[in-house]
MDTraj code that builds the backbone (N, CA, C; nanometers):
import mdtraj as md
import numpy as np

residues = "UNK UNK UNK UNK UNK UNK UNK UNK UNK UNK UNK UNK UNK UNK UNK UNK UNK UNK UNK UNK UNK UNK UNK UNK UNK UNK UNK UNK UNK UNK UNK UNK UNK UNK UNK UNK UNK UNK UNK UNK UNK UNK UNK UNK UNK UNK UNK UNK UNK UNK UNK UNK UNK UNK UNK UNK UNK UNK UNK UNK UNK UNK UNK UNK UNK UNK UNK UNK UNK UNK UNK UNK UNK UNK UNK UNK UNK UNK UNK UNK UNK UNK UNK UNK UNK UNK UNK UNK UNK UNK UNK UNK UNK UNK UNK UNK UNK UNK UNK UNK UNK UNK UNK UNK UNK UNK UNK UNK UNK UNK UNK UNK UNK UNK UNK UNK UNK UNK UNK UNK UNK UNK UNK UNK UNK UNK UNK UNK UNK UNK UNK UNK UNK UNK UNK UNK UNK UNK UNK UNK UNK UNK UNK UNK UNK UNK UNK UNK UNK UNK UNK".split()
xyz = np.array([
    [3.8698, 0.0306, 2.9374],
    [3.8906, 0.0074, 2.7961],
    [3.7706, -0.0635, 2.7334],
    [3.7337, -0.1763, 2.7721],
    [3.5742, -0.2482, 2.7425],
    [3.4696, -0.1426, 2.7258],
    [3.4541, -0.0486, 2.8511],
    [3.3454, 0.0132, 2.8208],
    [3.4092, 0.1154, 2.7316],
    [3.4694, 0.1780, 2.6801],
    [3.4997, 0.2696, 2.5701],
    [3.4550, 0.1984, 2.4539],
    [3.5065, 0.0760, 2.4048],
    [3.4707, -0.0073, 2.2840],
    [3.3563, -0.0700, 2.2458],
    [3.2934, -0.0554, 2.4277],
    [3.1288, -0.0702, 2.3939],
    [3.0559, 0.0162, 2.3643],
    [3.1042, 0.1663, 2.4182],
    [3.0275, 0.2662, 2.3658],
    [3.0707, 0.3275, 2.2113],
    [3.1754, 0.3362, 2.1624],
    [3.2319, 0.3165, 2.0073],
    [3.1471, 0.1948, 1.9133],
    [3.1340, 0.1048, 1.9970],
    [3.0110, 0.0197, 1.8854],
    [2.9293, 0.0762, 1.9124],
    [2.8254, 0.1561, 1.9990],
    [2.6970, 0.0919, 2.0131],
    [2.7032, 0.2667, 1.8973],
    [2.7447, 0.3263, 1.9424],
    [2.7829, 0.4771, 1.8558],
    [2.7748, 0.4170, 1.6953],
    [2.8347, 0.3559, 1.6170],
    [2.8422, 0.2976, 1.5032],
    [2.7394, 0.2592, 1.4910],
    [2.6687, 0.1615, 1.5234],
    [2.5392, 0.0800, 1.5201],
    [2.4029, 0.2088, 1.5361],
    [2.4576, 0.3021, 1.6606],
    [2.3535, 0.4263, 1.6110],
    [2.3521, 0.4686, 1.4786],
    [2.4937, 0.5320, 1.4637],
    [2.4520, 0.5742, 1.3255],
    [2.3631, 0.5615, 1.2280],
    [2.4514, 0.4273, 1.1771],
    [2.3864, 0.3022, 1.0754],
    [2.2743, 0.2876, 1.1009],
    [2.1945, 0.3003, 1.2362],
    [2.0249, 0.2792, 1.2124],
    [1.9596, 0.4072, 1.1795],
    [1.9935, 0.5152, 1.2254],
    [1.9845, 0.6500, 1.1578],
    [2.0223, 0.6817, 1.0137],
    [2.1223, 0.6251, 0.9810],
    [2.1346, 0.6821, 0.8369],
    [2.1034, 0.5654, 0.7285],
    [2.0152, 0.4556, 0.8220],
    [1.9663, 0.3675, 0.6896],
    [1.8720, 0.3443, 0.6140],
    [1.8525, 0.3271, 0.5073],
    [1.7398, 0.3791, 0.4102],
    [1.5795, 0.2908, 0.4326],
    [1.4863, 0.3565, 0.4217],
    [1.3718, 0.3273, 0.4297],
    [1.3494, 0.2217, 0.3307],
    [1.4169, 0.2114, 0.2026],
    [1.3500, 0.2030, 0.0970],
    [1.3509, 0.0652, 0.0189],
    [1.3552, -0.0369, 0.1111],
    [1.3846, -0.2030, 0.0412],
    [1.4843, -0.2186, -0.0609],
    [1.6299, -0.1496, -0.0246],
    [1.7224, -0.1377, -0.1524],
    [1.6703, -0.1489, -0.2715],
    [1.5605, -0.0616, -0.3419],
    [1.5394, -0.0902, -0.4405],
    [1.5891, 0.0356, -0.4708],
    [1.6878, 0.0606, -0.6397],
    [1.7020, 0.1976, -0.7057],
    [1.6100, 0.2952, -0.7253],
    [1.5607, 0.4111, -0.7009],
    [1.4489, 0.5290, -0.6845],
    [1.4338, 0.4779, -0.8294],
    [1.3166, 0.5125, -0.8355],
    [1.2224, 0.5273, -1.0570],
    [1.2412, 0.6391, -1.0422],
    [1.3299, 0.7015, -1.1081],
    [1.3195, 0.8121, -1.1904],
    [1.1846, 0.8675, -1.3099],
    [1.1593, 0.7499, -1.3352],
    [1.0513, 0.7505, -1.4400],
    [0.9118, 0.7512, -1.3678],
    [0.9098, 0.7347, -1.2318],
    [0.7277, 0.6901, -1.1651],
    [0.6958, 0.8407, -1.1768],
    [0.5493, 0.7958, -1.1712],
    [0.4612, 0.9496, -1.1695],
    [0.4164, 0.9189, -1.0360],
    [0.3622, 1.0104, -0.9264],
    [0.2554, 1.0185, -0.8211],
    [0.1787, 1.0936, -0.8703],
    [0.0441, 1.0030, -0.8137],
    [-0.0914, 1.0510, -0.8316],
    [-0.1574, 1.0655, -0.7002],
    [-0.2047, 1.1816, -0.6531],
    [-0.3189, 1.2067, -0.5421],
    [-0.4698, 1.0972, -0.6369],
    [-0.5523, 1.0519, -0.5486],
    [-0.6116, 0.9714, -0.5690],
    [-0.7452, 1.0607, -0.4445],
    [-0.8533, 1.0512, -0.5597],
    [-0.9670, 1.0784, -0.4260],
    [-1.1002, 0.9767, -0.5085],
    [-1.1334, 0.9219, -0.4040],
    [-1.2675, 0.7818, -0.4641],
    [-1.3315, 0.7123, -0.3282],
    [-1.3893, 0.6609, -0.4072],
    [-1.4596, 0.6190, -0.2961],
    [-1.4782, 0.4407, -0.2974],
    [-1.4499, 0.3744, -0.1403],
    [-1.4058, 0.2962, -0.1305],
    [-1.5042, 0.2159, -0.0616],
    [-1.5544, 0.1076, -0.1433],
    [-1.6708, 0.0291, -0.0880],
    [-1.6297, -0.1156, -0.0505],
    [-1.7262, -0.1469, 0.0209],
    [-1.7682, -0.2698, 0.0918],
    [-1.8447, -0.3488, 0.0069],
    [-1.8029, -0.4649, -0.0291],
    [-1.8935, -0.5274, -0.1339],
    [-1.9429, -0.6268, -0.0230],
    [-1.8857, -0.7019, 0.0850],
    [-1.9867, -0.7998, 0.1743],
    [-1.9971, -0.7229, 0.2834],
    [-1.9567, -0.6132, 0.3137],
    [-1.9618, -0.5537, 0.4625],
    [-1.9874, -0.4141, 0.4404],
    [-2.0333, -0.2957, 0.5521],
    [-2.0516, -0.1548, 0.5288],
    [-1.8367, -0.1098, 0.5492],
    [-1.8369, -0.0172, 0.4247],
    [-1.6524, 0.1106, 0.4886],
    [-1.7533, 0.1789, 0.5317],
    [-1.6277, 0.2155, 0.6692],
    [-1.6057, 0.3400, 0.7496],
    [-1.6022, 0.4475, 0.7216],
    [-1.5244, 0.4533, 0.6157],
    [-1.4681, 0.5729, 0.5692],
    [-1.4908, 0.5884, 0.4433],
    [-1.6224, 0.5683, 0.3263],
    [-1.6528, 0.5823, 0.1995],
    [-1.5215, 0.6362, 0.1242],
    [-1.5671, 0.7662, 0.1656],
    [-1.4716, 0.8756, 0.0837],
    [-1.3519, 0.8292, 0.1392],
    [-1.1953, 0.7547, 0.0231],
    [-1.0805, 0.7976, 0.0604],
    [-0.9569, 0.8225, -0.0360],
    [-0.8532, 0.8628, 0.0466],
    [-0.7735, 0.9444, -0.0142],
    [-0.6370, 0.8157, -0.0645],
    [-0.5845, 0.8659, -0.1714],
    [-0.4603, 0.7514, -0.1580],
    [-0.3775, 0.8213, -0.2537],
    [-0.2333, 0.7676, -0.2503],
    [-0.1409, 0.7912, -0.2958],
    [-0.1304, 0.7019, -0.3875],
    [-0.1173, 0.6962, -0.5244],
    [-0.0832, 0.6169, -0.6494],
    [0.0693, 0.6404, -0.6820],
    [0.1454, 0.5565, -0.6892],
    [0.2747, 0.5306, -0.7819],
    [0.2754, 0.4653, -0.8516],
    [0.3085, 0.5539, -0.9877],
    [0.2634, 0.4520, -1.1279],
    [0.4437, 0.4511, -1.1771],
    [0.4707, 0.2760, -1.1636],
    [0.6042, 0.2904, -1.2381],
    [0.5870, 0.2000, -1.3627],
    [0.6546, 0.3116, -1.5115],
    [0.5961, 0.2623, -1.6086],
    [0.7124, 0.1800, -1.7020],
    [0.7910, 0.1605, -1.6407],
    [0.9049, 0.1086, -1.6992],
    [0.8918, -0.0787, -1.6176],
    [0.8217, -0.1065, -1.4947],
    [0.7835, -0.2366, -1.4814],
    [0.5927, -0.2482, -1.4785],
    [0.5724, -0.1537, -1.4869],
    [0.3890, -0.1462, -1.5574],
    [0.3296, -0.2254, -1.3841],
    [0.3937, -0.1312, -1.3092],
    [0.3619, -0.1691, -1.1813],
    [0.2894, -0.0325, -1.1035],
    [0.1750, -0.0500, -0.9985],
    [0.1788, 0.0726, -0.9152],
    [0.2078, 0.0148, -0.7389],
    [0.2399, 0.1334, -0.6704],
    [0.2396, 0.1202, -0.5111],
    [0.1094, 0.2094, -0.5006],
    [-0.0119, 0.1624, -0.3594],
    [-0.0976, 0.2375, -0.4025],
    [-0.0860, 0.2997, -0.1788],
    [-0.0898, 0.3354, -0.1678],
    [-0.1248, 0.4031, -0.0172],
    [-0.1844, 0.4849, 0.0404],
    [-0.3090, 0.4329, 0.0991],
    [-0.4362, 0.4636, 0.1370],
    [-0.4023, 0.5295, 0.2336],
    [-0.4694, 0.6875, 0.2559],
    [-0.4568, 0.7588, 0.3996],
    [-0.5227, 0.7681, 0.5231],
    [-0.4517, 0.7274, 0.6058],
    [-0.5856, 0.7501, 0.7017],
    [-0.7215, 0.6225, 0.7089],
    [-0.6522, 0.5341, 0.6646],
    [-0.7680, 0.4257, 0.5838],
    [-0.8354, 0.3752, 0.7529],
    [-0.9698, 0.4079, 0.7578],
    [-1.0259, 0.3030, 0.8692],
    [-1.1338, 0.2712, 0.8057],
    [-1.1488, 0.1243, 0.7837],
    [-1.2477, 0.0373, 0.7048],
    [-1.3163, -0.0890, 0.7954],
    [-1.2698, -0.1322, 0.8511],
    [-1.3495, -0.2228, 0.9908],
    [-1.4669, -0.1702, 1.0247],
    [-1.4024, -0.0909, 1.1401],
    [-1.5489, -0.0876, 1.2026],
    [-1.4656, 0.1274, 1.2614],
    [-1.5615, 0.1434, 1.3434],
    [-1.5380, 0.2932, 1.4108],
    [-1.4430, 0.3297, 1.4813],
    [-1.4711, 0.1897, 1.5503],
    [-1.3187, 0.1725, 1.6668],
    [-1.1961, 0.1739, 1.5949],
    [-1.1732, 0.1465, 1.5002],
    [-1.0311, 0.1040, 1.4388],
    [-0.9601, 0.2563, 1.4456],
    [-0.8465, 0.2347, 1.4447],
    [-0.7525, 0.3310, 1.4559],
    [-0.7343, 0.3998, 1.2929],
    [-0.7498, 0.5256, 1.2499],
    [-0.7372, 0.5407, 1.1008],
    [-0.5683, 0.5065, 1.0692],
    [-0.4867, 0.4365, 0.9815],
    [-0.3708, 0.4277, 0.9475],
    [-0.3605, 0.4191, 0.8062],
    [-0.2339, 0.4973, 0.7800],
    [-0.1891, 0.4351, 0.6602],
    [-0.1706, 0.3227, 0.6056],
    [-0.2347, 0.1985, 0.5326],
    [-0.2254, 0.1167, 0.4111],
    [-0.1299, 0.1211, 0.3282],
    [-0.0155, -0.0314, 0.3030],
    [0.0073, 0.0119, 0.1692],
    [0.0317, -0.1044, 0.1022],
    [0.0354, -0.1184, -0.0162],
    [0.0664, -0.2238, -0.1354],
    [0.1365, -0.1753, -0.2311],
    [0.2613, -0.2966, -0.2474],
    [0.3588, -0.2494, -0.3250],
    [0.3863, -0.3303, -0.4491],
    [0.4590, -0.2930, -0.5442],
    [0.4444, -0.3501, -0.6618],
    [0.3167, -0.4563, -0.7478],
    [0.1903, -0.3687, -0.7729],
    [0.0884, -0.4523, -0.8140],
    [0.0909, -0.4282, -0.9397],
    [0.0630, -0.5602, -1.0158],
    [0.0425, -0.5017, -1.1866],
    [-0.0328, -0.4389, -1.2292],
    [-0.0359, -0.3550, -1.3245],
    [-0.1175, -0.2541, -1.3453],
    [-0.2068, -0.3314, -1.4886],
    [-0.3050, -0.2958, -1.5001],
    [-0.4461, -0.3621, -1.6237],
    [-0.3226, -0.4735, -1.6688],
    [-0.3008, -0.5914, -1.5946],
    [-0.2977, -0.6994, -1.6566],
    [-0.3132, -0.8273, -1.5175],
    [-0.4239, -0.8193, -1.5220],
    [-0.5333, -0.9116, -1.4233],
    [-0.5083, -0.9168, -1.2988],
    [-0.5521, -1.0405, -1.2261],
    [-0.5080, -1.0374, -1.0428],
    [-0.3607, -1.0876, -0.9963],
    [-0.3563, -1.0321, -0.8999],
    [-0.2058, -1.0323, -0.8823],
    [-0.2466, -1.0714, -0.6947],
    [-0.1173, -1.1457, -0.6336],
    [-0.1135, -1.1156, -0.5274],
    [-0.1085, -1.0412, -0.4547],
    [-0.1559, -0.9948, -0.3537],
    [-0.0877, -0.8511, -0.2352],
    [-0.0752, -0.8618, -0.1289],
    [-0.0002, -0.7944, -0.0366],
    [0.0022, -0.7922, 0.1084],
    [-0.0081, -0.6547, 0.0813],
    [-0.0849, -0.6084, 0.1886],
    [-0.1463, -0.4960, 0.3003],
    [-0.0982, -0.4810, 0.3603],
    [0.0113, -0.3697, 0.4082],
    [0.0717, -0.3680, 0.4954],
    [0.0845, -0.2431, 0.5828],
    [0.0932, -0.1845, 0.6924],
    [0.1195, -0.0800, 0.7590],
    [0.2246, 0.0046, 0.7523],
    [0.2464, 0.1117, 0.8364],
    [0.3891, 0.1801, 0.8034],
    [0.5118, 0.1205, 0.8597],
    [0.4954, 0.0222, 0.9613],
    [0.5889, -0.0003, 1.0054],
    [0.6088, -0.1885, 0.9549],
    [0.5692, -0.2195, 0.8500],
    [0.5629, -0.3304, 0.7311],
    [0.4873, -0.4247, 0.8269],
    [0.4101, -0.4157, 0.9115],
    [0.3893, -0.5566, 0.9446],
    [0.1898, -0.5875, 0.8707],
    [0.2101, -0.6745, 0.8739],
    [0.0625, -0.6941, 0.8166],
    [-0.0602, -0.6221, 0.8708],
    [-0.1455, -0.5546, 0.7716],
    [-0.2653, -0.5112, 0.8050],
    [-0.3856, -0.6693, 0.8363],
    [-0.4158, -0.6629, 0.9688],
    [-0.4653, -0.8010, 1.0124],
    [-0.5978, -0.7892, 0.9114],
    [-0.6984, -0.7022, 0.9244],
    [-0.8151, -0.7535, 0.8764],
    [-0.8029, -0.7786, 0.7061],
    [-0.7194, -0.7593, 0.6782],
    [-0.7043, -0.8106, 0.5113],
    [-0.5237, -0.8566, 0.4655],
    [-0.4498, -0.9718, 0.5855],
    [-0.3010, -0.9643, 0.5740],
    [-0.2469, -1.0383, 0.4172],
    [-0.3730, -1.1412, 0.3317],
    [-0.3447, -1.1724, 0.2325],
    [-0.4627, -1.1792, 0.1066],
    [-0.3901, -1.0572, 0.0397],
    [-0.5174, -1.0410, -0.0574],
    [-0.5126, -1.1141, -0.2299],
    [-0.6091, -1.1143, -0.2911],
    [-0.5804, -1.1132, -0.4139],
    [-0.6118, -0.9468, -0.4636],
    [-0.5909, -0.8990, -0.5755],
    [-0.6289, -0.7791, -0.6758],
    [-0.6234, -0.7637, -0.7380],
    [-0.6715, -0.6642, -0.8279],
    [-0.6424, -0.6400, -1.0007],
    [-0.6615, -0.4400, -0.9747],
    [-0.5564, -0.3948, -1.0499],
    [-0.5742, -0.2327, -1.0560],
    [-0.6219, -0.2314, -1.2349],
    [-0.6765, -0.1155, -1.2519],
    [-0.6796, -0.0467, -1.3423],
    [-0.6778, 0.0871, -1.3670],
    [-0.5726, 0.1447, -1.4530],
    [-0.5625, 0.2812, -1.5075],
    [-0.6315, 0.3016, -1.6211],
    [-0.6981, 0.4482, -1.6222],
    [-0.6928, 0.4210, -1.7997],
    [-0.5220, 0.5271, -1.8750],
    [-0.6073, 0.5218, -2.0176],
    [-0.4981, 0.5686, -2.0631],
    [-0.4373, 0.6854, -1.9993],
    [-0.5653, 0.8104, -2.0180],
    [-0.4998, 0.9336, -2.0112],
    [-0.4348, 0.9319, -1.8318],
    [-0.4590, 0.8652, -1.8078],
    [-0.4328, 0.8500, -1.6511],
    [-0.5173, 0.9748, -1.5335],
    [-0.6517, 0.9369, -1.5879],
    [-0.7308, 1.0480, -1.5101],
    [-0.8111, 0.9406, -1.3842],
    [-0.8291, 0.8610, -1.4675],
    [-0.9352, 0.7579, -1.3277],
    [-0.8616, 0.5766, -1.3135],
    [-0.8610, 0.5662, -1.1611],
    [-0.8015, 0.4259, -1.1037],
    [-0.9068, 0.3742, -1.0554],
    [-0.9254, 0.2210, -1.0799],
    [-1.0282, 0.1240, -1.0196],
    [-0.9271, 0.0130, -0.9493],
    [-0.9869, -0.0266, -0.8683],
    [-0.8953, -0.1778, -0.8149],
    [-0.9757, -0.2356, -0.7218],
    [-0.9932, -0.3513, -0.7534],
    [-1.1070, -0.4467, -0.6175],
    [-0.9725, -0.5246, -0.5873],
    [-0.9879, -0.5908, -0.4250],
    [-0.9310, -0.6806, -0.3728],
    [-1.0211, -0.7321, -0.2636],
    [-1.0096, -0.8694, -0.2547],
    [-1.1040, -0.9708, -0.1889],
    [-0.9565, -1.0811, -0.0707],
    [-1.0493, -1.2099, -0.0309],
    [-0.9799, -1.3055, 0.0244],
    [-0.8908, -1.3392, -0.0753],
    [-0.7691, -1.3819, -0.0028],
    [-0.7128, -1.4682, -0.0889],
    [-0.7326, -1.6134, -0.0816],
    [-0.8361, -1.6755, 0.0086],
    [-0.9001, -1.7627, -0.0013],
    [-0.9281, -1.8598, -0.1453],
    [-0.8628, -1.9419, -0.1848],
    [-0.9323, -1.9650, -0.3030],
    [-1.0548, -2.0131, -0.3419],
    [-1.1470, -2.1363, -0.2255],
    [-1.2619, -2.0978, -0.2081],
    [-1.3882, -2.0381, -0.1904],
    [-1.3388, -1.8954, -0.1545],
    [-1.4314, -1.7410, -0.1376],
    [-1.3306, -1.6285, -0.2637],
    [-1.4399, -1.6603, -0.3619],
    [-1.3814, -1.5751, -0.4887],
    [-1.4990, -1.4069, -0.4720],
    [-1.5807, -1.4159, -0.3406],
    [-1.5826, -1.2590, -0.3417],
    [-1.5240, -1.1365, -0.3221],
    [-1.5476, -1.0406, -0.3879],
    [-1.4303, -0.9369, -0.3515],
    [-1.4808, -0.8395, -0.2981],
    [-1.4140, -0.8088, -0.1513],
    [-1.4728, -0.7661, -0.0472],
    [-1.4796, -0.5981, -0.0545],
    [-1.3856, -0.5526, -0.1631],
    [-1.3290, -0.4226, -0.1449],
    [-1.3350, -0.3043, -0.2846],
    [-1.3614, -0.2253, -0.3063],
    [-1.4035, -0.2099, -0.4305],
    [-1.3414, -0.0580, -0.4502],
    [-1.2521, 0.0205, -0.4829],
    [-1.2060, 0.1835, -0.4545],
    [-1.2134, 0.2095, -0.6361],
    [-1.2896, 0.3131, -0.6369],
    [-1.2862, 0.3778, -0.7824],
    [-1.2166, 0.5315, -0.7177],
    [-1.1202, 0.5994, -0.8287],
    [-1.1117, 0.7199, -0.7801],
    [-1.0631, 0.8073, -0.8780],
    [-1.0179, 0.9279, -0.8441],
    [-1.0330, 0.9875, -0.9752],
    [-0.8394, 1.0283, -0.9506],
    [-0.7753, 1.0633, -1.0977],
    [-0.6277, 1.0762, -1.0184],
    [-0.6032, 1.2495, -1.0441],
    [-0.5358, 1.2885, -0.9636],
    [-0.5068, 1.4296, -1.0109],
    [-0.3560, 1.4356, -1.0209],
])
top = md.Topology()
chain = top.add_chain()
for i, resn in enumerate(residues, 1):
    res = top.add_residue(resn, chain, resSeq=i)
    for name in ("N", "CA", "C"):
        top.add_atom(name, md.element.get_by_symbol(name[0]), res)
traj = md.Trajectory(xyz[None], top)
């Protein structure tokens, strides 16, 4: 009888990790746009790896926020493994904001785990800029520099 009721939980508890949502209980935006993003992504104190890169823009315009997620991003050095990047809820053209960098599986991207940033769109929503540096408040350089164009 024990082991029946242990395998009836652990069955339940499968489920529930299978059918539970990716998505930080937040309600879907109906209203966000995605933007393919192609630019190029510089090193302002150090050489990128990977100049040319690709990212995913989510522009939600009802909190004037974007999620931005870099593909494939390897920016260190050669050795680094290429991974997906991501940052979530940053303000959009209204100055620096905090960020975490984070991976797909949320845990911190080490070589940059606490950033400062600022994005910018323009209007027609054809081209994105955004630098992010230390969040150091002593080292106000900004290490990171991606202009790109949106399609």
């Amino acid at each position: 009888m024990k082991k029946v009721l242990f395998f009836a939980f652990a069955l339940v508890a499968g489920v529930l990790a299978l059918t539970s949502c990716d998505k930080k209980n937040e309600p879907e935006d109906k209203d966000a746009k995605v933007f393919n993003a192609t630019g190029e992504l510089r090193g302002v104190m150090f050489d990128v790896y990977n100049t040319q890169q690709q990212a995913v823009v989510t522009y939600h315009p009802n909190k004037n926020t974007i999620d931005v997620k870099f593909v494939k991003a390897q920016i260190v050095s050669t050795s680094e493994t290429p991974q997906d990047i991501y940052i979530y809820n940053m303000p959009l053209n209204a100055g620096e904001a905090h960020i975490n960098l984070v991976l797909a599986d949320g845990s911190p991207y080490t070589p940059f785990p606490k950033s400062y940033a600022y994005a910018i769109m323009d209007q027609e929503q054809k081209t994105f800029n955004m630098h992010f540096g230390n969040d150091d408040e002593q080292d106000t350089q900004v290490y990171l520099v991606f202009n790109a164009m949106l399609q």
